[in-house]
C-alpha positions as CSV (number, residue, x, y, z in Angstrom):
1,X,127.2,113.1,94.8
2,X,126.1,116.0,92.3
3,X,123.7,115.4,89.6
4,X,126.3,116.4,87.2
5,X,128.4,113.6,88.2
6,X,126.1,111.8,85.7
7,X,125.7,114.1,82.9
8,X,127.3,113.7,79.3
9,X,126.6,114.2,75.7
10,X,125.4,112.4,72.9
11,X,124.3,112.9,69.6
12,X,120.6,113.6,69.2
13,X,121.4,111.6,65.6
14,X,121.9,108.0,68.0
15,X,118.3,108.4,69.6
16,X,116.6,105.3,68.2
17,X,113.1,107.2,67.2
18,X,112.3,103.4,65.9
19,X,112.7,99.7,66.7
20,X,115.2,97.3,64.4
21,X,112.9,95.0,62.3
22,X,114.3,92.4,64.5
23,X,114.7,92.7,68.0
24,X,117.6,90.6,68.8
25,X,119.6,92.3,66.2
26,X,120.3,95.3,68.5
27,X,123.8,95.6,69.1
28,X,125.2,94.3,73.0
29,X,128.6,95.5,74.2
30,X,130.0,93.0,76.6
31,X,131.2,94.2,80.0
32,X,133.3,92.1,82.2
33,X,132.9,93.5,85.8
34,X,136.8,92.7,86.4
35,X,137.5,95.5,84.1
36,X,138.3,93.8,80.5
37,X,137.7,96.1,77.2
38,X,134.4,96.0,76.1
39,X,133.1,93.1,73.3
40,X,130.8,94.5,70.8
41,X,128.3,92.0,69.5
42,X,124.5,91.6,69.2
43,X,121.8,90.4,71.4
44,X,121.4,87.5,69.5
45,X,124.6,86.1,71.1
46,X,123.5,86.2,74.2
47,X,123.9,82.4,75.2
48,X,127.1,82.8,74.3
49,X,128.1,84.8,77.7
50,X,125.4,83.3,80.1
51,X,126.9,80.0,81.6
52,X,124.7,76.7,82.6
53,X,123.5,77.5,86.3
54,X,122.7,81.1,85.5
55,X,119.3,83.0,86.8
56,X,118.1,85.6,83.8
57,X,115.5,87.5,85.6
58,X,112.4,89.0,83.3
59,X,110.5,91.8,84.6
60,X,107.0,90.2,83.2
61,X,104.7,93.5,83.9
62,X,102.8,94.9,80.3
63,X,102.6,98.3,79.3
64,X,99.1,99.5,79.1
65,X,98.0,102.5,76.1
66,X,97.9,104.5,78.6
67,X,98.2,108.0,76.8
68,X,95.2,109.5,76.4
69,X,93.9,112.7,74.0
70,X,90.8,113.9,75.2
71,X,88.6,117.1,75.8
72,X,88.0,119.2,78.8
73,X,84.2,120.6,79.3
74,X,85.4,124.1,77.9
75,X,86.9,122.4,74.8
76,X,90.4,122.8,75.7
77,X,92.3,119.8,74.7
78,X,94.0,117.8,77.4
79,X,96.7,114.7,77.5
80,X,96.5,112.3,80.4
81,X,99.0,109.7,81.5
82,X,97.6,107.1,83.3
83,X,100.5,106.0,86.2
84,X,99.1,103.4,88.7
85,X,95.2,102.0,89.7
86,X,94.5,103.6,93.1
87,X,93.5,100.9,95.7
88,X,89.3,101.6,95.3
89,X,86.9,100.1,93.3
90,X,86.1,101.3,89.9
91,X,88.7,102.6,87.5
92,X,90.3,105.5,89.7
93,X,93.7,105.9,88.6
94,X,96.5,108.8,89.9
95,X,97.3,110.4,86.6
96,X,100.0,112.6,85.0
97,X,97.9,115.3,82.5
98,X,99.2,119.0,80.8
99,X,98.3,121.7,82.9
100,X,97.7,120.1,85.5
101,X,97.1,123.0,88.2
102,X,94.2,124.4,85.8
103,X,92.6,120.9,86.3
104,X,90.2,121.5,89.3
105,X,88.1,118.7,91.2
106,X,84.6,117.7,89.3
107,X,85.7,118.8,85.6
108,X,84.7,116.5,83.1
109,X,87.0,114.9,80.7
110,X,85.8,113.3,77.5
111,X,88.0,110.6,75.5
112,X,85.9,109.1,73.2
113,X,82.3,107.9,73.2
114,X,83.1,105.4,75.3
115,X,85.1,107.0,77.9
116,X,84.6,110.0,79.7
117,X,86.8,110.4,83.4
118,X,85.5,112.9,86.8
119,X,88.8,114.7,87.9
120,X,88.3,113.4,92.2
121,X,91.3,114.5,93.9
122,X,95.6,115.7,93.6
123,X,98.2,115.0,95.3
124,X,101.2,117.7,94.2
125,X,101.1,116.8,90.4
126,X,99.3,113.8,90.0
127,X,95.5,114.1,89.8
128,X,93.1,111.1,90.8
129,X,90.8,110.7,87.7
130,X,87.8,108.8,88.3
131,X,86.7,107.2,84.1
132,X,83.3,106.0,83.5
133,X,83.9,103.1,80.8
134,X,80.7,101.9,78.8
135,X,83.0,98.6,78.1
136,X,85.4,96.7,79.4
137,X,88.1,99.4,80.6
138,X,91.3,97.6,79.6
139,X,89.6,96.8,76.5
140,X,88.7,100.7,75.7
141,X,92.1,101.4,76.6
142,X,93.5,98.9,73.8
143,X,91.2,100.7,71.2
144,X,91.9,104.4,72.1
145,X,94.9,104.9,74.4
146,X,98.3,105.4,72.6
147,X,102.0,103.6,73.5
148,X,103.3,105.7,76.3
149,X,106.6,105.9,74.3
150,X,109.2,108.9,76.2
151,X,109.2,112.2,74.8
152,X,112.8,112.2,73.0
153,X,110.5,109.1,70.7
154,X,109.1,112.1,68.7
155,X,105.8,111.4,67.2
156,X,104.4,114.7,66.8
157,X,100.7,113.7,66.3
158,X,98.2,110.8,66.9
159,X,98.9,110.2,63.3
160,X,102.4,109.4,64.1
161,X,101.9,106.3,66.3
162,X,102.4,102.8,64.7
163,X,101.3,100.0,64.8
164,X,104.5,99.1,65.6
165,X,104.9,101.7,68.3
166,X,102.0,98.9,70.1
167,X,103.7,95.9,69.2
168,X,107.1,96.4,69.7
169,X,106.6,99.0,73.0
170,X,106.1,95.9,74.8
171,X,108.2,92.3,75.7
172,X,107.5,89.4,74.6
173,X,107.3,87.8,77.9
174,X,104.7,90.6,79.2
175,X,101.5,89.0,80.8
176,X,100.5,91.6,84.2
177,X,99.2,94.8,83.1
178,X,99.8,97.6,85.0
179,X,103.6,99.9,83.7
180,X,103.2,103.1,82.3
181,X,106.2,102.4,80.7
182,X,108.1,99.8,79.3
183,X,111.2,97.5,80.6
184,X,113.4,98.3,77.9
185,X,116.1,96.1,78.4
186,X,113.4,93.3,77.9
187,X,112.5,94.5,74.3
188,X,115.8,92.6,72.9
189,X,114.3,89.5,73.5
190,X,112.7,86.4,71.7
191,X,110.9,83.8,72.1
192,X,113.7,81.7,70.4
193,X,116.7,83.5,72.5
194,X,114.7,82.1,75.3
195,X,114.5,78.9,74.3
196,X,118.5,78.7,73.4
197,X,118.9,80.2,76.7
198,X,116.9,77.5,78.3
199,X,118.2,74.6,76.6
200,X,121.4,75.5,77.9
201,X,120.7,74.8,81.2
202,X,119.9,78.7,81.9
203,X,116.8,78.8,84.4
204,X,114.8,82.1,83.4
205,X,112.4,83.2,86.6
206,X,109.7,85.9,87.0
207,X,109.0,88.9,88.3
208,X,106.5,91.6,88.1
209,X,107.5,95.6,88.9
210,X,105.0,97.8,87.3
211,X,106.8,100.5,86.3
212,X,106.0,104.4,86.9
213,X,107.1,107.5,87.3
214,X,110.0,106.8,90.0
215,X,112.0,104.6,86.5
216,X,111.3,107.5,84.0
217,X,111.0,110.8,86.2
218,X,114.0,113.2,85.9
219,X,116.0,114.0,88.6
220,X,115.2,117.8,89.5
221,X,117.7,118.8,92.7
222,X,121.6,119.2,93.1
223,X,122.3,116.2,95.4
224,X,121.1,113.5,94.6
225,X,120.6,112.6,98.2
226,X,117.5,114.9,98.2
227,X,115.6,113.2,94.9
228,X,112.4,111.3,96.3
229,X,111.2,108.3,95.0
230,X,107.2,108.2,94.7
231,X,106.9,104.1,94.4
232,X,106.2,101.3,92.3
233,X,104.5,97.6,93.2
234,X,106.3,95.0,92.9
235,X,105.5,91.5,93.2
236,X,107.8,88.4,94.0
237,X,106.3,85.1,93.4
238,X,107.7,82.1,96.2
239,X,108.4,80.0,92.9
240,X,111.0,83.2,91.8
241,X,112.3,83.2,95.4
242,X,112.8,79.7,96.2
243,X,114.8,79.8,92.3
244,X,117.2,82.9,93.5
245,X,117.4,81.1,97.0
246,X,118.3,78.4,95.9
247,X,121.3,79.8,93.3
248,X,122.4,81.9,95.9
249,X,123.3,79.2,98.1
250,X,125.1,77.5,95.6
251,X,127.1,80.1,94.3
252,X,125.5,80.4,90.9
253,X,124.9,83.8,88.8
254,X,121.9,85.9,88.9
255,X,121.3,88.4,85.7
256,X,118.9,90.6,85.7
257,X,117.5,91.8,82.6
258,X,116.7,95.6,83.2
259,X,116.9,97.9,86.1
260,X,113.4,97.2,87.4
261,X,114.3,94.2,88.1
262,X,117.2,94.9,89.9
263,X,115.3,96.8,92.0
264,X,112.4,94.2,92.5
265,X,115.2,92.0,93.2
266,X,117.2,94.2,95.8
267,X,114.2,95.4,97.4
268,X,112.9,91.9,98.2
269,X,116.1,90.8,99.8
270,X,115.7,90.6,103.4
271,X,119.0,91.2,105.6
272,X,118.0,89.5,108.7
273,X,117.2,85.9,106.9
274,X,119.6,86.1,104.3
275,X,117.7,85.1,101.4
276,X,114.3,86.6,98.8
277,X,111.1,87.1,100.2
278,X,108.2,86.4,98.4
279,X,105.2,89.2,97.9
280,X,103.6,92.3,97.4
281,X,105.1,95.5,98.2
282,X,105.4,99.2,97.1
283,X,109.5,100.0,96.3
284,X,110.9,103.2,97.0
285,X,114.7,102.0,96.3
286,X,117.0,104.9,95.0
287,X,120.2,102.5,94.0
288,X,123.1,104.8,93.4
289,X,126.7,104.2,93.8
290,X,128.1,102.9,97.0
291,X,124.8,100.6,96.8
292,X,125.9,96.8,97.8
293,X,124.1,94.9,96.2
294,X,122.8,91.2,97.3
295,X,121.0,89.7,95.0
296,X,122.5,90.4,91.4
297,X,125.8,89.3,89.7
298,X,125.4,91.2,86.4
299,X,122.7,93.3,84.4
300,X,121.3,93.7,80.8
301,X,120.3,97.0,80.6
302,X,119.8,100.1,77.5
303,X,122.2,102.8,77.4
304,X,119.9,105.6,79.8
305,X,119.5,109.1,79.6
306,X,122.0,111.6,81.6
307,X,121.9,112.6,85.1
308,X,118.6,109.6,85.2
309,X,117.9,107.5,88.0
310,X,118.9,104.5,85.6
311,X,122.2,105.3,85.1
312,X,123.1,106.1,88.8
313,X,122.6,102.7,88.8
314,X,124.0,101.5,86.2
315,X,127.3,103.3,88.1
316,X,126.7,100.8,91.2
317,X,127.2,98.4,89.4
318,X,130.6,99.0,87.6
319,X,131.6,103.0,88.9
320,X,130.4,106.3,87.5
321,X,133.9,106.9,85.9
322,X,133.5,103.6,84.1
323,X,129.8,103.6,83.0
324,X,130.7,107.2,81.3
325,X,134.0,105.9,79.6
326,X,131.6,102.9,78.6
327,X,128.9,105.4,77.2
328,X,132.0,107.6,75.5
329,X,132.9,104.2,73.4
330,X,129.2,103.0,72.8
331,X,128.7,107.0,71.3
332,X,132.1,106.7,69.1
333,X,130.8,103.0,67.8
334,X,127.2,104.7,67.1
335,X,125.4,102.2,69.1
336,X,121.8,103.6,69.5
337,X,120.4,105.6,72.5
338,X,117.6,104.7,75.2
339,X,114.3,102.8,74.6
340,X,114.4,101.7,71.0
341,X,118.3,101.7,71.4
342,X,121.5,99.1,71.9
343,X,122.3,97.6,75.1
344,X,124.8,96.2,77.2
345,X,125.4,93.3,79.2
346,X,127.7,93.3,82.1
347,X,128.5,89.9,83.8
């Protein structure tokens, strides 16, 4: 399939640039997988179309500050994005940064008093940036770093960041540091939608894919056959598997709640025994349509960007020429766009 298979257009008016004072009053369009028309409602109903028995997966990874203004020795200003910890001790992390092939191995970076960073090593466009932290580096990182928020979130200076931007860049359910961005689909959520969701006999389970550059990268080549994934951990608990097992075998729904974990999911499922393996790994899974998948029934997810990664799978789920009538509808009822945006939940 051609990237342009996945293209449309929308607005730039419907990008949500800000979060609604209350989460779960984001609008939800309803999507029944046997093809009925659309329901539009708000997350706040959500208990309302999950049945006793259902699975609701969370993707419980947290969003570091992980945008960085600093200098270079020559006074240049630089940004850094931090994208994953490399496996060494220390604070080495692969990095995306501006001008990346001026950056040469042993400049210095300064970020504060506090932090400075040794520029180690590359690999294409990511640089290994070793910092030197004179306090606790998450901690430093919570003081100075900045919301990784997309770049169609304008905020045009430091200035511009929020509080807000901090708080409400981030679940509610987020507890294992690590994503350079956010699981947006997980934003919608409360505490007290949990809790409905719960006493209804709705199991909610756990798991952890620390998201990166494979979830937000754009797709840069024709076919997208040829687009390479770069990988993002994942981590299945044997709690969250023997849960999934355990439904699967009796026939009983399994929602994820975003496209990370869908692919935490579908990349833990192993053919051969039939059933979720627990662990650690590093996923490279490209889901696109034609995918079959074997561990999800149905998905809450935002409304993506085109010709992404997300919304070729988003197409798997329900066909390209439906997701794109889908998205025609959600831009003609002004439902809002990508990260601070609307959803939908298909079941």
């Amino acid at each position: 399939m051609k990237l342009s298979d996945f293209d449309y257009d929308y607005p730039e008016a419907l990008v949500a640039q800000h979060p609604l004072p209350q989460r779960e009053l984001s609008r939800m369009m309803v999507i029944n997988r046997s093809g009925d028309d659309p329901i539009h409602t708000t997350v706040s109903k959500l208990e309302d179309y999950l049945n006793a028995g259902d699975v609701l997966v969370l993707n419980t990874t947290k969003v570091l500050p992980v945008r960085l203004y600093g200098q270079k020795e020559s006074g240049g200003a630089i940004e850094v994005l931090l994208l994953r910890k490399a496996p060494s001790l220390g604070n080495q992390w692969w990095c995306m940064a501006t001008h990346t092939k001026r950056l040469k191995n042993g400049i210095v970076l300064t970020f504060s008093a506090e932090l400075t960073a040794t520029i180690c090593d590359r690999n294409n466009d990511e640089i290994l940036i070793d910092f030197q932290c004179s306090d606790d580096f998450e901690a430093t990182l919570q003081k100075i770093g900045l919301p990784p928020l997309p770049p169609y979130i304008v905020r045009n200076t430091v200035d511009d960041y929020s509080q807000s931007d901090r708080s409400r860049y981030q679940t509610v359910f987020a507890q294992h540091a690590g994503s350079a961005a956010a699981p947006t689909a997980g934003l919608h959520l409360t505490d007290t939608i949990l809790n409905q969701l719960r006493s209804k006999g709705i199991t909610i389970a756990e798991v952890v894919l620390h998201v990166g550059r494979d979830t937000f990268q754009p797709v840069r080549v024709d076919s997208i056959a040829d687009h390479q994934m770069h990988g993002e951990e994942l981590i299945i608990s044997q709690d969250t598997a023997d849960i999934i097992n355990k439904a699967k075998e009796e026939g009983r729904r399994i929602i994820a709640v975003g496209t990370t974990s869908v692919r935490a999911l579908e990349s833990s499922w192993d053919m051969d025994q039939g059933k979720l393996i627990a662990g650690t790994q590093t996923t490279q899974i490209f889901i696109t349509p034609g995918y079959i998948f074997r561990v999800i029934d149905g998905l809450l997810t935002n409304f993506h960007q085109p010709k992404s990664t997300l919304i070729m799978l988003v197409s798997a789920l329900l066909t390209r020429e439906r997701v794109l009538d889908l998205y025609k509808a959600a831009i003609h009822e002004n439902y809002r766009l990508f990260s601070f945006g609307d959803c939908m939940l298909i079941i």
